[in-house]
C-alpha positions in Angstrom: 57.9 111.9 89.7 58.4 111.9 93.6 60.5 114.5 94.8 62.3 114.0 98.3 62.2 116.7 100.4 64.1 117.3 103.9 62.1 118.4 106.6 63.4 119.8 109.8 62.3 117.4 112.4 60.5 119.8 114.4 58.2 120.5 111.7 55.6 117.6 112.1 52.7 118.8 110.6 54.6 120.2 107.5 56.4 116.8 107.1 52.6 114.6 107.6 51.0 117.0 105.0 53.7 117.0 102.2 53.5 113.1 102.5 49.6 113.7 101.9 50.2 115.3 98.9 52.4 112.4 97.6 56.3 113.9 98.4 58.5 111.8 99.5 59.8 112.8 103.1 63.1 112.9 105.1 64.2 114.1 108.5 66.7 116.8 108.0 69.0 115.5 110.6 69.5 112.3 108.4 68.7 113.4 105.1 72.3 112.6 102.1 71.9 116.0 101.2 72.9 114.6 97.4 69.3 112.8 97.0 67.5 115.7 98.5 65.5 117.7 95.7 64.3 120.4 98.2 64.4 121.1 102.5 62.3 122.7 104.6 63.8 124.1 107.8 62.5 125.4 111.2 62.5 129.3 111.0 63.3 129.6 114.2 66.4 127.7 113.8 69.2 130.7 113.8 72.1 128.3 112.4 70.0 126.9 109.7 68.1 130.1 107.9 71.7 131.8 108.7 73.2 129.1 106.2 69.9 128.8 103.7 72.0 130.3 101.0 75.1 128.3 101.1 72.9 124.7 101.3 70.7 125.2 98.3 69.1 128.1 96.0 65.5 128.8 96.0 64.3 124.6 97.1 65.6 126.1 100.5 62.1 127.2 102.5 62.2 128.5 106.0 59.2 128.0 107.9 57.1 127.6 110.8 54.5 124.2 111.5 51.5 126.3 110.6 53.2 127.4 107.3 51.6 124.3 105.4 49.7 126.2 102.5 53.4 127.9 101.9 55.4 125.8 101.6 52.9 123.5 99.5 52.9 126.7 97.4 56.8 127.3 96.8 57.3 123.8 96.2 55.0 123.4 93.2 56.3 126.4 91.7 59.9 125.9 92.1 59.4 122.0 91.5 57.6 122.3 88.4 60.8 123.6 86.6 63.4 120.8 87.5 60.5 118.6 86.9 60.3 120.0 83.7 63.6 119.9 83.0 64.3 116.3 83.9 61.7 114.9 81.4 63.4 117.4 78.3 65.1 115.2 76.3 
């Protein structure tokens, strides 16, 4: 399964690297939040981490351009459970 995840537009290297490893990518400022199985925001962005806990739980990751390795990281451990749960009959 390819999950689609929203990535903050300023985060370019984030967004090119998650495609890399086969995720389906959005830019936050168009993403249907509905569709969107996880989003990645700029850290630096005051408005957005201020609001992390009222757009999504834990598929909410704050982070910088050189955060790469985390974000991979939190997204394969928090992914692996709704994939899980999806293919549970």
């Amino acid at each position: 399964m390819s999950f689609l995840i929203a990535v903050d537009d300023s985060l370019h290297n984030i967004r090119d690297v998650l495609q890399k490893e086969g995720y389906q990518t959005v830019e936050l400022s168009t993403a249907d939040f509905r569709d969107v199985d996880a989003f990645v925001i700029d850290r630096s962005n005051k408005d957005l981490v201020k609001r992390k806990n009222t757009i999504a739980d834990e598929r909410v990751i704050a982070a910088s351009d050189s955060d790469t390795r985390m974000v991979l990281d939190i997204l394969r451990e928090n992914l692996k459970y709704y994939e899980k749960e999806l293919n549970e009959p």
